[in-house]
C-alpha positions as CSV (number, residue, x, y, z in Angstrom):
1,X,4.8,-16.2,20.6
2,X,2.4,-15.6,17.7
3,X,4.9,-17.2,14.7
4,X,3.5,-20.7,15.8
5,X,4.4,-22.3,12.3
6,X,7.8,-20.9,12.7
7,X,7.1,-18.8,9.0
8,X,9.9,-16.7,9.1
9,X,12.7,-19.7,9.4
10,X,11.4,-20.2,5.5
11,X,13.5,-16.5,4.8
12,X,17.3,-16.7,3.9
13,X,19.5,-14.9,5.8
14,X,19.9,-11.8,3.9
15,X,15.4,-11.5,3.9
16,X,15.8,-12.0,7.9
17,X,18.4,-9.3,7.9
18,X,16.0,-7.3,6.0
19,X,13.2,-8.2,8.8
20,X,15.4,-7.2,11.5
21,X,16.5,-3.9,10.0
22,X,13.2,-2.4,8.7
23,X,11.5,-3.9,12.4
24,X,14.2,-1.8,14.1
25,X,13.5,1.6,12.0
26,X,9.7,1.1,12.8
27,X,10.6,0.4,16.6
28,X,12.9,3.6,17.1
29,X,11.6,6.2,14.4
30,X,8.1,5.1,14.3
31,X,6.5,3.1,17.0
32,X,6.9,6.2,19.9
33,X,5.3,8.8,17.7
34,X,2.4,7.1,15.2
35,X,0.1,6.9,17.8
36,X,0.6,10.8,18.0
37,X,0.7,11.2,14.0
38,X,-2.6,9.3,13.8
39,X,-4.6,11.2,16.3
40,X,-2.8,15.0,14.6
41,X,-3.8,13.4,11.1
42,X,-0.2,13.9,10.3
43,X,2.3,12.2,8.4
44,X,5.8,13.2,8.3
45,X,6.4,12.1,4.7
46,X,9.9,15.1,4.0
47,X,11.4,13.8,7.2
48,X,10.9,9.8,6.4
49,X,11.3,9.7,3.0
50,X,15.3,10.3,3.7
51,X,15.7,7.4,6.0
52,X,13.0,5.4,4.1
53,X,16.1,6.0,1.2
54,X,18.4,5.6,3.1
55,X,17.4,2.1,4.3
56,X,16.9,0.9,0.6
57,X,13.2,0.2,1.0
58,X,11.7,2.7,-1.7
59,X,11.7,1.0,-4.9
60,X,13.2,-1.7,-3.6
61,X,12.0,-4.8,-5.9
62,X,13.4,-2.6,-9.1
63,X,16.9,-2.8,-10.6
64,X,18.8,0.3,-11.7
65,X,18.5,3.6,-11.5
66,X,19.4,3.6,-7.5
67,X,16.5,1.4,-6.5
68,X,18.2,-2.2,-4.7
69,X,17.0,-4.4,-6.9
70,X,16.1,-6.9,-4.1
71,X,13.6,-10.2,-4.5
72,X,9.5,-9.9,-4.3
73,X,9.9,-11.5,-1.0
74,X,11.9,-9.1,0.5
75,X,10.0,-6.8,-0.4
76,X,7.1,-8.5,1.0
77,X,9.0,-8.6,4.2
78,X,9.8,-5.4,4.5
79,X,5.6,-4.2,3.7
80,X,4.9,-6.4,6.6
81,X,7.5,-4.9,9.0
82,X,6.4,-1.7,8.0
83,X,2.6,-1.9,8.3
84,X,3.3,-3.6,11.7
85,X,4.0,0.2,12.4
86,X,1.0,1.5,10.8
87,X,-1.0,1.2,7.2
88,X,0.1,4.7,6.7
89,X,3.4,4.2,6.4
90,X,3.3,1.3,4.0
91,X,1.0,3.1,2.0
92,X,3.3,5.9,1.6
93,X,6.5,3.4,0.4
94,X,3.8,1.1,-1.8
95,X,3.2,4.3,-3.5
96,X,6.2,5.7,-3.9
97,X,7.7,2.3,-5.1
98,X,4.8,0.5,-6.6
99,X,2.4,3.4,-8.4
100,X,4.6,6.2,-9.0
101,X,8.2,4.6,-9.8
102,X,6.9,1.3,-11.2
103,X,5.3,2.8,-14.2
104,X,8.4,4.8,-14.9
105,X,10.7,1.6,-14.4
106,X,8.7,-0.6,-16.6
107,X,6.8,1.8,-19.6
108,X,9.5,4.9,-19.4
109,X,11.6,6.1,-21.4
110,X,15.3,6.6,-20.0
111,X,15.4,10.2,-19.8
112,X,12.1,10.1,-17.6
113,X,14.0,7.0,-15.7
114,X,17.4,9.1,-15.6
115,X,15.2,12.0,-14.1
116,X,13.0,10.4,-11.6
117,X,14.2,7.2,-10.2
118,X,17.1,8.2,-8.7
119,X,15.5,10.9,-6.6
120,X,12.3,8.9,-5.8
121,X,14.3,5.9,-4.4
122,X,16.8,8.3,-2.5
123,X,13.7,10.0,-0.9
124,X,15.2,13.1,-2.4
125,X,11.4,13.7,-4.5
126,X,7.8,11.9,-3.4
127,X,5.7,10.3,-6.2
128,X,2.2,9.8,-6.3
129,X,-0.4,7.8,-8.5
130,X,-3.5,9.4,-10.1
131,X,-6.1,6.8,-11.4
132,X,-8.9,7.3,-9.1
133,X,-11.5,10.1,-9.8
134,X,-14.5,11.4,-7.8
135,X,-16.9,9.5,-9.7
136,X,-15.0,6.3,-11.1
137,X,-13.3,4.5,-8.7
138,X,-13.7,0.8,-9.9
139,X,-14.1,1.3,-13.5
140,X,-11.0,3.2,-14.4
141,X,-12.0,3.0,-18.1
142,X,-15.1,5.4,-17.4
143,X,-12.4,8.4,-16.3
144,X,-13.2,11.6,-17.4
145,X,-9.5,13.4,-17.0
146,X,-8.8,13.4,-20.7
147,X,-5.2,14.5,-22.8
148,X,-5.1,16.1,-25.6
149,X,-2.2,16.4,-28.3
150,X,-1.5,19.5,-30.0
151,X,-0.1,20.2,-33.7
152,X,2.8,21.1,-31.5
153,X,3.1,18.0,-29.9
154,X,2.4,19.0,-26.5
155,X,-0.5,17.7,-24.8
156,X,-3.1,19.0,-22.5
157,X,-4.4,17.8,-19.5
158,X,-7.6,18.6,-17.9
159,X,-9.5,16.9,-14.9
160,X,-9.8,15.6,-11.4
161,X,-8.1,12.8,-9.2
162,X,-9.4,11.6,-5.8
163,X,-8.2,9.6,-2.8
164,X,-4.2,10.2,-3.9
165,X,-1.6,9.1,-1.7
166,X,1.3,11.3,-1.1
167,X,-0.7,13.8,-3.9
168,X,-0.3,17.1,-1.5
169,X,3.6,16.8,-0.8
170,X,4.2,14.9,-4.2
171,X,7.6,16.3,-6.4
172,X,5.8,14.0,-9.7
173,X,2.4,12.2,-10.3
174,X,1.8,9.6,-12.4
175,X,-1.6,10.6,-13.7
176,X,-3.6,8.4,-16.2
177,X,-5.6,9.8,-18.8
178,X,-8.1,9.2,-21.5
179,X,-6.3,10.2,-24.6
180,X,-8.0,10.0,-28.5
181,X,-5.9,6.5,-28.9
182,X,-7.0,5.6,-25.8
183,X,-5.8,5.5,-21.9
184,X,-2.2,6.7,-21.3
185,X,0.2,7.4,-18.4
186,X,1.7,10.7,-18.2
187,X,4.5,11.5,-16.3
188,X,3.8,15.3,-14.4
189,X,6.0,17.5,-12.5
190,X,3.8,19.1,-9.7
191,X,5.0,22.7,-9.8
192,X,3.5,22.2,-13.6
193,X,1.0,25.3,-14.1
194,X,-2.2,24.0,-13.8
195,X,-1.2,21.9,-11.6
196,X,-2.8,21.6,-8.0
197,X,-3.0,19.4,-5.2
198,X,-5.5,19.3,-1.9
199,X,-5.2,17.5,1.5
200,X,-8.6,15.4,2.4
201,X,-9.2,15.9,5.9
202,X,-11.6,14.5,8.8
203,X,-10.7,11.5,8.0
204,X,-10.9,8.4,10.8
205,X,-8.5,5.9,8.9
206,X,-5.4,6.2,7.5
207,X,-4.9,9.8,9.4
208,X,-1.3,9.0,9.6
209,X,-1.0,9.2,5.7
210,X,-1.7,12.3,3.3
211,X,-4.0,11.9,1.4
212,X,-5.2,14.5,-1.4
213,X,-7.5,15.6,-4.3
214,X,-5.9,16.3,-7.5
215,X,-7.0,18.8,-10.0
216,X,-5.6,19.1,-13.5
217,X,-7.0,22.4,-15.6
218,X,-5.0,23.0,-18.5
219,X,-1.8,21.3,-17.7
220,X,0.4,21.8,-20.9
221,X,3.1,19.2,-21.0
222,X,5.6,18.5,-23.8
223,X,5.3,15.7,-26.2
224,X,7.8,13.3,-24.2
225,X,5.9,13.5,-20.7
226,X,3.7,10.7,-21.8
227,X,4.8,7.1,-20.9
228,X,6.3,6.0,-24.5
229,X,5.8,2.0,-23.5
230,X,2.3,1.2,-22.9
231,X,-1.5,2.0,-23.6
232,X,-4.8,0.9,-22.2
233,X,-5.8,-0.3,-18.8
234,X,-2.7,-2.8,-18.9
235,X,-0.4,0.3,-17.4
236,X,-2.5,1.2,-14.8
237,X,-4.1,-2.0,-13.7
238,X,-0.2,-3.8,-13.8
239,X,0.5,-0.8,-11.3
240,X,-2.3,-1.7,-8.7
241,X,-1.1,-5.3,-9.2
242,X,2.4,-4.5,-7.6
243,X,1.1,-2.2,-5.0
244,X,-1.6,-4.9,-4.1
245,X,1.3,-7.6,-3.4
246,X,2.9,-5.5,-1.2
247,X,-0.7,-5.0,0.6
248,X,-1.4,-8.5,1.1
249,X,2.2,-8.8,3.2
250,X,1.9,-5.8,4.7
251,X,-1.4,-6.0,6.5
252,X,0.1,-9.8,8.3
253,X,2.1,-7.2,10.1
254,X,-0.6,-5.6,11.3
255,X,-2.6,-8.4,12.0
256,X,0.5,-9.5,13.9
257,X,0.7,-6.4,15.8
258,X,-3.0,-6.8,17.0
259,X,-2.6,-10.2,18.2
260,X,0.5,-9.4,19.7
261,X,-1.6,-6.9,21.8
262,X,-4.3,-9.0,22.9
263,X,-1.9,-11.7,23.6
264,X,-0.1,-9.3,26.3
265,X,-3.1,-7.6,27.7
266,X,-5.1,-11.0,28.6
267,X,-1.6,-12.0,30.4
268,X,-1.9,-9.3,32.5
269,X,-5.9,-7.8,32.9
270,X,-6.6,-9.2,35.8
271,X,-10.5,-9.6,36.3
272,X,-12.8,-12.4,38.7
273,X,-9.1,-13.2,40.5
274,X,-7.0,-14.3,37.5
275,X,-5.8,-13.1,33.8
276,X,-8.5,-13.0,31.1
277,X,-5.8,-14.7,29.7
278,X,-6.9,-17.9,31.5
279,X,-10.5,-17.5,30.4
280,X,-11.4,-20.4,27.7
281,X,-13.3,-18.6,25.8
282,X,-10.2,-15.6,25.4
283,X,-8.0,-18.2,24.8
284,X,-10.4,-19.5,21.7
285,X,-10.2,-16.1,20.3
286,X,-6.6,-15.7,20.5
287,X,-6.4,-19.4,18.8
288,X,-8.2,-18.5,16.2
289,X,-6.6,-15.2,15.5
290,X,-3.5,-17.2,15.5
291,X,-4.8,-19.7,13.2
292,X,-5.8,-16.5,10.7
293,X,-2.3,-14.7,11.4
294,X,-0.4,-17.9,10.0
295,X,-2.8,-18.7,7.5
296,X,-2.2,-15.3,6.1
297,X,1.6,-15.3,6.5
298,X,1.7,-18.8,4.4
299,X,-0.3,-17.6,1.8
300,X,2.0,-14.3,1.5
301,X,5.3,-16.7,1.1
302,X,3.2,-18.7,-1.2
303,X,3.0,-16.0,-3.5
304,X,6.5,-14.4,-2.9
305,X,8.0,-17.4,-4.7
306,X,5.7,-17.3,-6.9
307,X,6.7,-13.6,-8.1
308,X,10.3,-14.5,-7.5
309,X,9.9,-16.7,-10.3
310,X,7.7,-15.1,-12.5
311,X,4.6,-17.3,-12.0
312,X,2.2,-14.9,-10.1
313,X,-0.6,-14.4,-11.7
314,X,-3.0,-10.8,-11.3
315,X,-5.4,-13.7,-9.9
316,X,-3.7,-15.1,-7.3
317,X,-2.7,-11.8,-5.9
318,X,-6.5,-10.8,-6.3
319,X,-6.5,-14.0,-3.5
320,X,-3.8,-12.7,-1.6
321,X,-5.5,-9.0,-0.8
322,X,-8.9,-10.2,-0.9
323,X,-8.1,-13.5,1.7
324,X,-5.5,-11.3,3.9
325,X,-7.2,-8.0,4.0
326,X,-10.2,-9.7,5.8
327,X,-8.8,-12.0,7.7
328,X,-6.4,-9.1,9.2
329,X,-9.6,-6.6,9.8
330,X,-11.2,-9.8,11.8
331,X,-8.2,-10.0,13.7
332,X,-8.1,-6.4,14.6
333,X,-12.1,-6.7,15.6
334,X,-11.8,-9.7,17.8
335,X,-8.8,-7.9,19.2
336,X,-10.5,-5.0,20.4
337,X,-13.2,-7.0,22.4
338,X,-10.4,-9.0,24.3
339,X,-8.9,-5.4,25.3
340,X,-12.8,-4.1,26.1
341,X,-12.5,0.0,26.8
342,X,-9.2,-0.1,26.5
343,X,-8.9,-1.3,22.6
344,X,-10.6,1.9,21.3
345,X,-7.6,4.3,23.0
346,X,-4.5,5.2,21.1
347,X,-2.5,3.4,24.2
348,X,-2.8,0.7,22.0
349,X,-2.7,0.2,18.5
350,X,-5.7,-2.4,17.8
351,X,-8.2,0.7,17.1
352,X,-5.6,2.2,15.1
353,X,-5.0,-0.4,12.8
354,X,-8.5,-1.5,12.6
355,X,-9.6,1.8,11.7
356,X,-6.7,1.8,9.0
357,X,-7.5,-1.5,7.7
358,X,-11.1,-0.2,6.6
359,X,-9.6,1.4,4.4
360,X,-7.6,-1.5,3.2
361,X,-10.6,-3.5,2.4
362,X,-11.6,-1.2,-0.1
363,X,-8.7,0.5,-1.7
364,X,-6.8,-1.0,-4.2
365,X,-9.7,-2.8,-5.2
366,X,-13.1,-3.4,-3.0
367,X,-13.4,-7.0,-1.9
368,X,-16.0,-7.3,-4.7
369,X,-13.9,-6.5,-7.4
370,X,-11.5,-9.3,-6.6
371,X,-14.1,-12.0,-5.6
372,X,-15.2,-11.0,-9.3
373,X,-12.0,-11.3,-10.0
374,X,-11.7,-14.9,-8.4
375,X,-15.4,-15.8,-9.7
376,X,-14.3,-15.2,-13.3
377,X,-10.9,-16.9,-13.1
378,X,-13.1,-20.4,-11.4
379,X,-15.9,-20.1,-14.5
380,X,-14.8,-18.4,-17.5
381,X,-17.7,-16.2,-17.2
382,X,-17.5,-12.0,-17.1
383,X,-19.7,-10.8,-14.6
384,X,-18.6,-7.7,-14.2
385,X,-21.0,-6.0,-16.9
């Protein structure tokens, strides 16, 4: 049992249904084969993306334009059930829903919605997100990839994105751009000429997710390719907002998973005559992971009602990832010492997620940015410069 506060009875019936569904997709279509996609550094994203659809889950928290239009708790639910299966997998449908069709939903104009929503929430096309660049990575305002507008009324794009989900096997990126009026969203077909993508490779977390380099050298769009409803950091940063809600459910589910692991394993190793299990000092570790499971789960509902009606602030869901990011990654740690040996083998998924959730920490915002985040929201004071 690892739901000792008995969290999920706090979901209505049609959230548990969504539990039980998206659970059941991980358990049949994912669970057998991640451990394989992790070690190939593969990620199926043309074969999922269908069922992903097909399930309702990608765009889910949007109305219109195909998407379900469900509650922020939902789709909390549904991050958690996902990332339960791995980080890659929620990465790819927080991406696709939360940086590449967000922007479109909210700043778009209705042809680009007309064109792109549909087909990104059917799983028909893969979006992707390009803010982060090789040298700017926590000051998006410094980015060098810069727009320009013609007499014609096109515009130009030149420059480099880094660290892009989905950016290889993407149909349309989002790509954010310094412009002479300042930093705008532009919405890019990826069989644009100019145009290219690369897969990052030899990496040891998140290998079940693609991952890519995007380059941008005279990309010549037409005058309605930029997003017509907002300017500044406000588009991107409202972007990384939504994705980092759905991070700060989705990593209880793999926090969950962990502890789910280690309680089984110290059932059932079997060492000085009895289960490690029945060791005190196991059983403190699994308490404590417990206590940081639930802790993390509450503070996830806590914030689902508060985006359900509209109260969340950019602060509070800089507590959320910051507070459940780390208290996950401690769970996976203390995890792997209960299995020994056998928590760093792909028989189980402790060393998997851990590795993933390294990643976690940082993306989305490094745990500095949102303690700066919380630090300025307790004083008043800006101590980021």
């Amino acid at each position: 049992m690892t739901d000792l506060l008995r969290i999920d009875d706090e979901f209505t019936h049609e959230q548990q249904l969504i539990r039980d569904t998206v659970r059941a997709f991980v358990d049949d279509q994912v669970a057998p084969h991640i451990s394989e996609w992790f070690e190939s550094g593969v990620f199926p994203s043309r074969e999922l993306a269908p069922a992903l659809g097909e399930l309702g889950l990608l765009g889910m928290h949007l109305e219109g334009y195909g998407c379900a239009g469900l509650d922020a708790t939902s789709y909390g639910i549904a991050c958690r059930e996902l990332e339960a299966g791995d980080s890659g997998l929620r990465s790819f449908v927080s991406v696709q829903g939360s940086l590449a069709m967000f922007p479109i939903w909210k700043y778009g104009s209705e042809e680009q919605k007309t064109t792109w929503l549909p087909r990104l929430a059917s799983g028909e096309a893969i979006g992707c997100f390009g803010l982060t660049e090789p040298d700017q990575g926590s000051d998006p305002g410094a980015m060098r990839t810069y727009a320009k507008q013609e007499a014609s009324g096109d515009w130009v794009l030149n420059g480099a994105k880094m660290w892009i989900t989905n950016g290889s096997v993407a149909d349309v990126a989002v790509v954010w751009a310094g412009t002479e009026g300042g930093i705008r969203g532009f919405v890019v077909p990826t069989d644009t000429p100019g145009f290219s993508a690369v897969e990052m490779h030899r990496k040891l977390s998140l290998r079940a997710s693609v991952t890519s380099s995007l380059y941008l050298d005279d990309v010549r769009l037409p005058a309605d390719a930029v997003l017509p409803h907002v300017s500044g950091l406000k588009g991107p940063l409202s972007c990384l907002t939504e994705a980092r809600f759905g991070i700060l459910w989705g990593v209880t589910g793999a926090a969950r998973s962990c502890l789910s692991a280690a309680i089984d394993y110290a059932k059932t190793r079997v060492q000085f005559d009895r289960p490690i299990g029945a060791f005190q000092l196991t059983q403190e570790k699994l308490a404590w992971m417990a206590v940081a499971t639930e802790q993390a789960g509450l503070t996830a509902l806590h914030l689902g009602r508060l985006k359900d009606t509209g109260r969340l602030t950019p602060q509070q869901v800089s507590f959320g990832k910051l507070a459940n990011v780390r208290a996950a990654l401690d769970i996976a740690r203390q995890a792997r010492t209960i299995l020994g040996a056998n928590g760093i083998t792909l028989e189980y998924p402790v060393i998997r997620h851990m590795n993933n959730l390294e990643s976690v920490l940082t993306y989305e915002g490094t745990q500095e940015i949102h303690l700066l985040t919380l630090g300025r929201a307790l004083t008043g004071l800006d101590a980021f410069r």
